[in-house]
C-alpha positions as a Markdown table, in Angstrom:
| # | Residue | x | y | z |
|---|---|---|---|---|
| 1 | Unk | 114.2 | 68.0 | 104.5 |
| 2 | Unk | 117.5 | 68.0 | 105.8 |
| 3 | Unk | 120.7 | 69.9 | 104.5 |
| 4 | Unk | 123.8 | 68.1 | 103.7 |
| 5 | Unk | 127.2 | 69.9 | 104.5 |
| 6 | Unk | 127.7 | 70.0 | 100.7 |
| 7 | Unk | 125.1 | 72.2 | 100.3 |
| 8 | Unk | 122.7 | 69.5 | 98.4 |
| 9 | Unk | 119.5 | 68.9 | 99.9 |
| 10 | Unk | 118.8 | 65.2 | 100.8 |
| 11 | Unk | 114.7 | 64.6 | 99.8 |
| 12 | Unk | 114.2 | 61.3 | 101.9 |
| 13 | Unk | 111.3 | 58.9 | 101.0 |
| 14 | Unk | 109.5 | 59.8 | 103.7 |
| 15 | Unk | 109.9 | 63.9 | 105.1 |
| 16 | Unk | 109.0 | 64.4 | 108.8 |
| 17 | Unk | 107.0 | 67.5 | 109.3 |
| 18 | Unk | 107.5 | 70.2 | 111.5 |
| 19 | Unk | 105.1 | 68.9 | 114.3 |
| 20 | Unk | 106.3 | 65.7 | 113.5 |
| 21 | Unk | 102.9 | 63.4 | 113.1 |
| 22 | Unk | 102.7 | 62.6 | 109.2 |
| 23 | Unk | 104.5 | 61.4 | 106.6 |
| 24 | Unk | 105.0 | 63.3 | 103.2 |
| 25 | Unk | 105.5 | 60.5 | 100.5 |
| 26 | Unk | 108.3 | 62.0 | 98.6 |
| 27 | Unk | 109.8 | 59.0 | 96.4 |
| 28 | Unk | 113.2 | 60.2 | 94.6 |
| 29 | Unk | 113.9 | 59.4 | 90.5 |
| 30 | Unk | 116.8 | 57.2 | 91.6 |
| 31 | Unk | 114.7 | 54.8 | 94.2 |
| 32 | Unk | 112.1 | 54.4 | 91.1 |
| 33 | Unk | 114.0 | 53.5 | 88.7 |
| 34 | Unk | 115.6 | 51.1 | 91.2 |
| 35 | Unk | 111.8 | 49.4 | 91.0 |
| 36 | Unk | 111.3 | 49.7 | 87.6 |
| 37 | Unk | 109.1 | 52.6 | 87.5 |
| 38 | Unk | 108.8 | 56.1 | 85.5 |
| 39 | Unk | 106.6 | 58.6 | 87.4 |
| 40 | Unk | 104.1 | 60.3 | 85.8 |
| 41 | Unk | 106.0 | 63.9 | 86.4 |
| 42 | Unk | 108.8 | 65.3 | 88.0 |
| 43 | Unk | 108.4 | 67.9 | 90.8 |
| 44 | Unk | 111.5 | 70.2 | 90.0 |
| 45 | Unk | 111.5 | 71.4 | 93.8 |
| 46 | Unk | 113.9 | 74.7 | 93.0 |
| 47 | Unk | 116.4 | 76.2 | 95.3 |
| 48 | Unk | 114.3 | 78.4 | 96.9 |
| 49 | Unk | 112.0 | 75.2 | 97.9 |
| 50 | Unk | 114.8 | 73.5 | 98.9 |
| 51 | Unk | 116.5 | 75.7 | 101.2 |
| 52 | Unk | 114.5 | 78.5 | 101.9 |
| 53 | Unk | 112.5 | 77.8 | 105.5 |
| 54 | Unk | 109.6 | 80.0 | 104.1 |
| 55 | Unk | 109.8 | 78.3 | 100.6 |
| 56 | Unk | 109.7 | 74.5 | 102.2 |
| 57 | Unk | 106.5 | 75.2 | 103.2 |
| 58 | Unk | 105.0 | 76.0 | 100.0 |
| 59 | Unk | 107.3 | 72.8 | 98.7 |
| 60 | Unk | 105.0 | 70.2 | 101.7 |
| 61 | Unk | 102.0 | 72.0 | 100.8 |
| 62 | Unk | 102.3 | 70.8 | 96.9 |
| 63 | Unk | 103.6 | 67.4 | 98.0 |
| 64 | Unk | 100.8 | 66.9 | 100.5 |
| 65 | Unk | 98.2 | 67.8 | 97.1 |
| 66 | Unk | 100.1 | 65.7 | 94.5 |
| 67 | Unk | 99.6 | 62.9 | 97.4 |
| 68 | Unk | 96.4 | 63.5 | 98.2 |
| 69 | Unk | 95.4 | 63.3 | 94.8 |
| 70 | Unk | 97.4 | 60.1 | 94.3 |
| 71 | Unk | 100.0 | 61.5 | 91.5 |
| 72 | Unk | 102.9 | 59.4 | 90.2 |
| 73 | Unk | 105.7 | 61.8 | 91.0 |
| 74 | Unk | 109.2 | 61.7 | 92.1 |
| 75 | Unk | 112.1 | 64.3 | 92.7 |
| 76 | Unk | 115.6 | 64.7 | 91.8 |
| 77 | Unk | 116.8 | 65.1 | 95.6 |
| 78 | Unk | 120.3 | 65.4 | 95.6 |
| 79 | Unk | 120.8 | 64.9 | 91.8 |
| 80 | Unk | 119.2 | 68.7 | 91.6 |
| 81 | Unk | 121.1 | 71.9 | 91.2 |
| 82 | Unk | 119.6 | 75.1 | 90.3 |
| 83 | Unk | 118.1 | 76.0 | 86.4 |
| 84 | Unk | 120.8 | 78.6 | 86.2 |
| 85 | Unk | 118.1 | 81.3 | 86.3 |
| 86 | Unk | 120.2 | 83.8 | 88.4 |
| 87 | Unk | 123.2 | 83.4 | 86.7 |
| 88 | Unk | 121.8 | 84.1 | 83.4 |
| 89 | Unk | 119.5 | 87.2 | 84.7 |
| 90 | Unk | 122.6 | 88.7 | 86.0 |
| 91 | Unk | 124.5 | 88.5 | 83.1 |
| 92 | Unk | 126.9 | 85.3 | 83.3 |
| 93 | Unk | 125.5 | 83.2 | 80.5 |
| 94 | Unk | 128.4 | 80.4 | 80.8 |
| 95 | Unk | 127.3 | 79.8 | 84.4 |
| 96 | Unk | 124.1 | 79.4 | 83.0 |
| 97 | Unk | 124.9 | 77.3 | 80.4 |
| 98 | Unk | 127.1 | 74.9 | 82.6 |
| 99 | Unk | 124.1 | 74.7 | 85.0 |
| 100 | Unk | 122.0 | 74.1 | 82.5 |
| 101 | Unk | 123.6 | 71.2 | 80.7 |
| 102 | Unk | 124.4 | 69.4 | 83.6 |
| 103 | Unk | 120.5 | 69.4 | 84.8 |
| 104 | Unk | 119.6 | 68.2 | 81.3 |
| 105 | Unk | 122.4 | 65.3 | 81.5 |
| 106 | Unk | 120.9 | 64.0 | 84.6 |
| 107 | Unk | 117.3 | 64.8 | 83.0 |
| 108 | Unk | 118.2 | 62.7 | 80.2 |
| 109 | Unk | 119.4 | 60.0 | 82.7 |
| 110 | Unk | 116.1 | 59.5 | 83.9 |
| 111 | Unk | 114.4 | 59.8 | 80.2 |
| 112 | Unk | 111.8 | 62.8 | 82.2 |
| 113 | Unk | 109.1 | 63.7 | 79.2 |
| 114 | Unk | 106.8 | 66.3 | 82.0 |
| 115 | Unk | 108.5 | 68.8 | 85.1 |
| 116 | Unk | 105.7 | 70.5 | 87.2 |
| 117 | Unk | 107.5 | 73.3 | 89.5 |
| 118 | Unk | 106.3 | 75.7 | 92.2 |
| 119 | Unk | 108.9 | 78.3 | 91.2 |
| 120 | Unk | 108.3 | 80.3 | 88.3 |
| 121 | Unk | 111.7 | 81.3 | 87.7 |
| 122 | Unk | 112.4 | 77.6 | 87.2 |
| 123 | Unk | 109.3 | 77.1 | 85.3 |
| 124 | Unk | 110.5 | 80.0 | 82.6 |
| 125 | Unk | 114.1 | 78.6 | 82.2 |
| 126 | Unk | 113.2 | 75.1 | 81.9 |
| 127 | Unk | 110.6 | 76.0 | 79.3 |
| 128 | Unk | 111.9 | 78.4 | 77.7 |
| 129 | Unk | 115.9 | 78.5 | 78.1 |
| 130 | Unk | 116.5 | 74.4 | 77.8 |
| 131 | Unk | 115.3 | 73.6 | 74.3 |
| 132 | Unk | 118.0 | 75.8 | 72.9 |
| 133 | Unk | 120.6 | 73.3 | 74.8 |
| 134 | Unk | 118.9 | 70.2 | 74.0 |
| 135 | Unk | 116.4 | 70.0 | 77.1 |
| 136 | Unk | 112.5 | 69.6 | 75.6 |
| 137 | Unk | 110.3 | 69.0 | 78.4 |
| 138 | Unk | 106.9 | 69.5 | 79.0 |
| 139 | Unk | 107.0 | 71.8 | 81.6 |
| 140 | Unk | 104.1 | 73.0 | 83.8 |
| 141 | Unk | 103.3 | 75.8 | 86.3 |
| 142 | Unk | 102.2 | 74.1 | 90.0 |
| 143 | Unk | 98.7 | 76.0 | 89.1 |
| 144 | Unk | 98.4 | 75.4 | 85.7 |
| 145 | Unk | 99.1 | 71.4 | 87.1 |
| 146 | Unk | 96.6 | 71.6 | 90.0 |
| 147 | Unk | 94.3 | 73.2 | 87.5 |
| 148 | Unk | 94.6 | 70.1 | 85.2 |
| 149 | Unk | 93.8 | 68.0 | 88.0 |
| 150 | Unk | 90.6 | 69.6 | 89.1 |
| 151 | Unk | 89.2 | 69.8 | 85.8 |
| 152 | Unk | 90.1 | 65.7 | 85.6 |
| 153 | Unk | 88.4 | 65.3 | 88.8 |
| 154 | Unk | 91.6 | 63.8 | 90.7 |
| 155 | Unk | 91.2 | 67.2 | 92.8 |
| 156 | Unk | 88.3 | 68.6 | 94.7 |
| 157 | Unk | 88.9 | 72.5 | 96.3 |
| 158 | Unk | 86.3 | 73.8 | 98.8 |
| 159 | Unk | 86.6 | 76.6 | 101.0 |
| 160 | Unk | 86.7 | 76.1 | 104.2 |
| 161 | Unk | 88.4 | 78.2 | 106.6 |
| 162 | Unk | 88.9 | 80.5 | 103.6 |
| 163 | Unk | 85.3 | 81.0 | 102.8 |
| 164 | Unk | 84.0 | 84.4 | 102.4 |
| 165 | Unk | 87.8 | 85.9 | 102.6 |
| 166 | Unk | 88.7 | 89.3 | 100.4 |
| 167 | Unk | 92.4 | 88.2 | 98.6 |
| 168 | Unk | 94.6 | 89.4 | 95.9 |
| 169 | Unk | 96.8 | 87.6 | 93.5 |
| 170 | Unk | 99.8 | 88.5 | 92.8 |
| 171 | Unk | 101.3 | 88.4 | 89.2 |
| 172 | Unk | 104.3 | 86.6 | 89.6 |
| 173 | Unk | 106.4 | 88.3 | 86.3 |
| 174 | Unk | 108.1 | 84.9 | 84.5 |
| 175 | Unk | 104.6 | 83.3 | 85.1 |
| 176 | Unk | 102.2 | 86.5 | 83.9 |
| 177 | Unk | 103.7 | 88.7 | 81.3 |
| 178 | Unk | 106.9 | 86.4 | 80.6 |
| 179 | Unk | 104.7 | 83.0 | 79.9 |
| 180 | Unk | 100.8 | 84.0 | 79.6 |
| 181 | Unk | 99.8 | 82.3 | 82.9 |
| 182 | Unk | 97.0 | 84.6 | 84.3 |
| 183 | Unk | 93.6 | 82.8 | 84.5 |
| 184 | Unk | 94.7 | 79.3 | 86.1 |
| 185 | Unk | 96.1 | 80.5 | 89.6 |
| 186 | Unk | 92.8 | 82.9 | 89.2 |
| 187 | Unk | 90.6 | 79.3 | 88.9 |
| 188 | Unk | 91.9 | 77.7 | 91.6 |
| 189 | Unk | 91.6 | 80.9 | 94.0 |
| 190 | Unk | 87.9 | 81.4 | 93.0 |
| 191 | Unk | 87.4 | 77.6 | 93.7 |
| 192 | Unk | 88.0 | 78.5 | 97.5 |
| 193 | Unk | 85.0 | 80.3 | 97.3 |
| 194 | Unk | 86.7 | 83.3 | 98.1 |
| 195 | Unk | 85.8 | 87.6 | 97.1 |
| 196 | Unk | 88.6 | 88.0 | 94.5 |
| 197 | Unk | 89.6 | 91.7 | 94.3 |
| 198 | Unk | 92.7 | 92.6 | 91.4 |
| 199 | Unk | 94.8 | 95.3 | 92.2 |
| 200 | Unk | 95.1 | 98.3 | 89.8 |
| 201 | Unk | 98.2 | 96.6 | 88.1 |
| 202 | Unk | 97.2 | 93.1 | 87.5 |
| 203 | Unk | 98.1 | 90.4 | 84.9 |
| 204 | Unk | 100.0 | 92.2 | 81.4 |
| 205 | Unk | 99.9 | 95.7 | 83.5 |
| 206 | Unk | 101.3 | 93.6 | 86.7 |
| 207 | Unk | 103.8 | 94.9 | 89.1 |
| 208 | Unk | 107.1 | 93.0 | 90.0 |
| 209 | Unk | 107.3 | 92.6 | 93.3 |
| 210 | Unk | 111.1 | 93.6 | 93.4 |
| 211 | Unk | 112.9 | 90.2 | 93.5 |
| 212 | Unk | 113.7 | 89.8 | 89.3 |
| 213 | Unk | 116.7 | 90.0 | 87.5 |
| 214 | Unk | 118.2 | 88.2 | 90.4 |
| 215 | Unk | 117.6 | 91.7 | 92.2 |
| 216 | Unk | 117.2 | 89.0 | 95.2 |
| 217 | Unk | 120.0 | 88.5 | 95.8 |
| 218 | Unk | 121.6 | 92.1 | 95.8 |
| 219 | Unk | 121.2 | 95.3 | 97.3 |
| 220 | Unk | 118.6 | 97.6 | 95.4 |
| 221 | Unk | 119.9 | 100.6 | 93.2 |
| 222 | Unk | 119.4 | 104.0 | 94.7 |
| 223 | Unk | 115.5 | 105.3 | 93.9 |
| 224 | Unk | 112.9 | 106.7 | 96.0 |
| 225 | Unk | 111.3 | 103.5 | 97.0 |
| 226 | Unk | 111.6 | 99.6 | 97.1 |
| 227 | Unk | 109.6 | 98.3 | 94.5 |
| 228 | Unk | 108.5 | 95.6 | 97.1 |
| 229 | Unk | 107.0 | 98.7 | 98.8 |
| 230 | Unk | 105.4 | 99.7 | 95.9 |
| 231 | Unk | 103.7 | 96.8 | 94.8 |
| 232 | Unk | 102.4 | 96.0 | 98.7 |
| 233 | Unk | 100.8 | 99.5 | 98.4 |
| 234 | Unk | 99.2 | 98.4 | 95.5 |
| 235 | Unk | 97.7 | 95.0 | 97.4 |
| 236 | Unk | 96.9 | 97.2 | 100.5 |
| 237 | Unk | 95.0 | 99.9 | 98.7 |
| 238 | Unk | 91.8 | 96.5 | 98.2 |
| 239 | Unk | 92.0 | 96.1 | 101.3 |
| 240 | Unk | 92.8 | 92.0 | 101.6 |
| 241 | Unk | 92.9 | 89.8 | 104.1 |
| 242 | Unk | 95.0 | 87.6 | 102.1 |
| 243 | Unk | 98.0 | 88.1 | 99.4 |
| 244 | Unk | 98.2 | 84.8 | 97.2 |
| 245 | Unk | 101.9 | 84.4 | 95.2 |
| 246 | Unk | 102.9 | 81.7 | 93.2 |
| 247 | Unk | 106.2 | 82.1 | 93.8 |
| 248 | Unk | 108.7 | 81.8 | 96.6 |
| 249 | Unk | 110.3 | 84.9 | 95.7 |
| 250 | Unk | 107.6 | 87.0 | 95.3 |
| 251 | Unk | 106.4 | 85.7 | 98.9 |
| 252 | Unk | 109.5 | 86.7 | 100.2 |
| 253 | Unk | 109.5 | 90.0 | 99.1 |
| 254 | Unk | 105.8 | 90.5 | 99.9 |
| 255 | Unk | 105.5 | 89.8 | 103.2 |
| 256 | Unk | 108.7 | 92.0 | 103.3 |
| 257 | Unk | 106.6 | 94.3 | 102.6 |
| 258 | Unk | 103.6 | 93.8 | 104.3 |
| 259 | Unk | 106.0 | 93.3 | 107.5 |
| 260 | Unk | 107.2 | 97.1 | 106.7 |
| 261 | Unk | 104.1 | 98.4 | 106.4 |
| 262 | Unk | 103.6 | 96.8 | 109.8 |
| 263 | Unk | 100.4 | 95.0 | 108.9 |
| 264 | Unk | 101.3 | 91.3 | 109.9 |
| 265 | Unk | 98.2 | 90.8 | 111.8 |
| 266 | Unk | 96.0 | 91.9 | 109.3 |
| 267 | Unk | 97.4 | 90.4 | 106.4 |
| 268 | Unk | 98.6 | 87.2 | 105.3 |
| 269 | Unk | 100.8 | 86.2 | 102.1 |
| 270 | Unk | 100.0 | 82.3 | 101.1 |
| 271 | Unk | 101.3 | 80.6 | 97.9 |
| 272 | Unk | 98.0 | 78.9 | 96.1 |
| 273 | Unk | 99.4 | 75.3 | 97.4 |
| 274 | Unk | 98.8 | 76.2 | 100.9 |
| 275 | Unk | 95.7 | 77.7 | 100.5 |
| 276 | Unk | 94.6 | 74.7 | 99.1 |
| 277 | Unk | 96.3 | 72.6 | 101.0 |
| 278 | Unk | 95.1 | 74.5 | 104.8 |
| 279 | Unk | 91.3 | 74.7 | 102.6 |
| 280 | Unk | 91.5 | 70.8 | 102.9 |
| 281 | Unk | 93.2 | 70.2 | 106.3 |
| 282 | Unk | 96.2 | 68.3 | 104.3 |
């Protein structure tokens, strides 16, 4: 992916990777229209997966699934601009709104009926927040989507090098207790034939991991503890090898905390794309 100096990010056809010996098929809405084509869904890639180093790795896992898998999917690329999420959760609703409509305009441009995203922030606010404005999309979770595709059979999940490995999930808040979304991220994991272990505040009783309200991108009020802290307590008290998120920002903030509890070499934090993805040897 590469930055442009106005701050868009440019999604080319074909993304290098890091090591620089594949392709990642990543076709834009513009270039199929251009050919007379409607993708089957649009991949709303987020800011986070956009710009974030840590997040664009979750972003090529997805992309390396949906190809595997042979989905009809396209992005926005530089036609994208955030959901508004942050401006609303901190309390400027005509940001939000402004944000808003403009991603429905150009959502209309392109007639999109079905968004899967990797961000549940972005998943909550185009599901929840657009209607109200005039956007009505089907909009899906990248579990709930991966989920769809391994009960249709497009998507086989085995193990491998994760076989046998203790991990906890992580309740990501707008995709748990704001939208219902507990058992499908829960599938997928056991599908990596994996020991499952829940910490003591899981699913309606989850933890936030710190990073909502747009509490990312401040300083934290005065209090005893981070709430990042907290909740990476929580995941250390079972003992896993692995913390699985299903969000960038609850990534971020846990393996913030895993880093302060100076346990990097014992644990890892993976979003459910790149467990699957690493499972496969995509």
């Amino acid at each position: 992916m590469a930055i442009q100096s106005n701050g868009q990010v440019k999604l080319e056809r074909r993304i290098k990777t890091l090591n620089m010996s594949e392709n990642i098929i990543v076709p834009t809405m513009a270039e199929m229209m251009a050919q007379g084509k409607q993708p089957d869904v649009l991949f709303w890639v987020g800011c986070a997966g956009s710009f974030d180093d840590r997040a664009k790795k979750i972003t090529k896992a997805f992309v390396k699934i949906l190809n595997r898998a042979n989905v009809s999917f396209a992005v926005l690329g530089t036609e994208e601009s955030c959901t508004g999420d942050p401006a609303k959760r901190s309390g400027n609703e005509f940001l939000f709104q402004m944000q808003a409509v403009t991603n429905i305009e150009v959502l209309s441009t392109y007639d999109v009926k079905k968004i899967v995203t990797a961000c549940p922030h972005c998943f909550n606010t185009l599901k929840n927040e657009y209607p109200s404005l005039g956007g009505n999309y089907k909009v899906m979770h990248h579990t709930q989507f991966l989920k769809s595709l391994l009960d249709e059979g497009r998507l086989t999940i085995e193990g491998g090098k994760f076989k046998g490995k203790r991990i906890t999930f992580h309740d990501p808040c707008f995709l748990g207790r704001a939208n219902d979304v507990y058992e499908a991220p829960r599938d997928l994991i056991k599908k990596l034939d994996v020991e499952l272990v829940e910490m003591k505040n899981c699913r309606k009783k989850g933890l936030c991991c710190g990073a909502g309200g747009a509490q990312m991108f401040k300083d934290a009020e005065v209090g005893q503890k981070e709430i990042n802290i907290e909740r990476t307590e929580q995941a250390m008290e079972v003992k896993p090898e692995i913390i699985a998120a299903g969000c960038p920002f609850c990534n971020t903030m846990m393996t913030d905390g895993v880093k302060a509890k100076e346990k990097e070499s014992d644990v890892t934090v993976m979003d459910i794309a790149e467990l699957i993805a690493n499972a496969q040897d995509l």
